[in-house]
ZATORDREN-436514 format. One record per residue (C-alpha): x negated, y, z negated. Coordinates in steps of 0.02 Angstrom, whole numbers, padded with zeros to 5 digits, always signed. Last residue first. Layout:
XYZ ...
! end
This chain:
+00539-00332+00751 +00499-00163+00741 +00335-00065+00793 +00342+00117+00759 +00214+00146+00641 +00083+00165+00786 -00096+00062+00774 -00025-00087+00861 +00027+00009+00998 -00123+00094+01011 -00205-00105+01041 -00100-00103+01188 -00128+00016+01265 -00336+00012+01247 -00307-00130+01326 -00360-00305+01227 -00549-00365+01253 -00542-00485+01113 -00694-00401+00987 -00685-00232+01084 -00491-00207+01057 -00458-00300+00905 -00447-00152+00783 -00279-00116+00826 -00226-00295+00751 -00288-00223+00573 -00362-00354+00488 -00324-00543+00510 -00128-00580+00532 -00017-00639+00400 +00184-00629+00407 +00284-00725+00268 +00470-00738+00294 +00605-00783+00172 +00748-00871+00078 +00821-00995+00195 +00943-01081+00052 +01054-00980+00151 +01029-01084+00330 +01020-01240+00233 +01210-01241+00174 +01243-01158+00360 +01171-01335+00416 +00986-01303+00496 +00963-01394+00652 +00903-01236+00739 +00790-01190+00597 +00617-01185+00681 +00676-01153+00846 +00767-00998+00801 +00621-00932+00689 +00509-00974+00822 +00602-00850+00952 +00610-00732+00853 +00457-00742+00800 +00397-00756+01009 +00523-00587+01036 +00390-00488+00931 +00215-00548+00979 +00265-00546+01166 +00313-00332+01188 +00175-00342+01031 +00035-00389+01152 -00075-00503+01040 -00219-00560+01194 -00245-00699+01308 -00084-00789+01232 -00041-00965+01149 +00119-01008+01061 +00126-01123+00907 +00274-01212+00824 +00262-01303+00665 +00412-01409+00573 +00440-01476+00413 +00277-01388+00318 +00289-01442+00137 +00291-01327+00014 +00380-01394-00123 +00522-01293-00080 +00515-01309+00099 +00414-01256+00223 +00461-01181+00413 +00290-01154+00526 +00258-01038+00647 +00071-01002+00736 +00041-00856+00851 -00093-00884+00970 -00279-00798+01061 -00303-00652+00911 -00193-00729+00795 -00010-00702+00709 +00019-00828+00587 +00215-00838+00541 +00266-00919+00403 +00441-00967+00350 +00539-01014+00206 +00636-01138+00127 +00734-01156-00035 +00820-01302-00140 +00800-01441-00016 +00607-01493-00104 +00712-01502-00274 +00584-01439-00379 +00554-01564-00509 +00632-01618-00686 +00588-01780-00788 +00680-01876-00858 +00643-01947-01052 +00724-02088-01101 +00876-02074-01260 +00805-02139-01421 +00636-02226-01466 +00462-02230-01429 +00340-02351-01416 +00303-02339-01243 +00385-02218-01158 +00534-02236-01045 +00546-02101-00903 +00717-02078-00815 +00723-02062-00643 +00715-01888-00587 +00822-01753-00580 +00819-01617-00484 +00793-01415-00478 +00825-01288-00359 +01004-01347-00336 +01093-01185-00429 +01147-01318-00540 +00982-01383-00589 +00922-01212-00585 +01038-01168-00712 +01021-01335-00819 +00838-01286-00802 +00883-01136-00901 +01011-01168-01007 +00877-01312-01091 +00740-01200-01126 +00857-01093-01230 +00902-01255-01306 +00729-01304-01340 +00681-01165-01394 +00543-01075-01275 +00369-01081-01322 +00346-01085-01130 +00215-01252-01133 +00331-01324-01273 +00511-01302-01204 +00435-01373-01031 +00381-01507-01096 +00555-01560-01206 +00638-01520-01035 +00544-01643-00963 +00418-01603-00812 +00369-01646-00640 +00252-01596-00496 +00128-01497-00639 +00128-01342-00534 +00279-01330-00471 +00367-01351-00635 +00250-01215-00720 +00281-01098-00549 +00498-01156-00562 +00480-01111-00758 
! end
């Protein structure tokens, strides 16, 4: 329901019971869930033309409902952003280096993930449900391409790394 929700910005109930095939009460314990558990609102009632009876409202993610956090890790920077629930980036941070050394790579997302939700509330702070990391192939491989030391890159290519 939350990817069918995303996806078309806003729904009714009565929608989303038809798209799913869901009844429409089963449909309707549902999003009053997620409603509760906050990862859902309200919106303002929708009166159609020519209809009659109670207005329809429509239901959207509730952008304050979950964030994450992406990390980008580059050959020449490491890019951070925080999103929320709709995905909307609310803050970026980017560090430049000559080279991905881990002994910088790994204290820098630490780093970023304190700057990026410093102002959190501890209501935000557990709605903070995860961490994407994406760099292009195999960092190892990066020696001859970015002139990195041959130290460094084997560091990349041991299992031992830890954040």
């Amino acid at each position: 329901m939350l990817q069918l929700i995303r996806r078309a910005q806003s729904l009714t109930k009565a929608d989303i019971a038809r798209i799913t095939h869901l009844s429409a009460q089963t449909a309707s314990v549902i999003i009053n869930r997620l409603l509760a558990e906050k990862l859902l609102c309200k919106q303002k009632p929708r009166h159609e033309v020519g209809k009659v009876g109670q207005p329809a409202i429509p239901i959207s993610l509730n952008p304050a409902g979950a964030y994450s956090l992406g990390v980008k890790i580059g050959r020449r920077g490491l890019d951070a952003v925080l999103i929320n629930f709709t995905g909307e980036i609310l803050r970026r941070c980017a560090y430049d280096y000559a080279y991905a050394d881990p002994d910088f790579i790994f204290p820098t997302i630490r780093r970023a993930i304190r700057e990026l939700t410093q102002d959190f509330s501890p209501a935000q702070a557990k709605r903070l449900l995860g961490i994407g990391v994406a760099a292009p192939y195999g960092l190892g491989g990066w020696q001859h391409e970015a002139g990195i030391p041959t130290p460094i890159t084997a560091r990349w290519n041991c299992n031992g790394l830890m954040i």
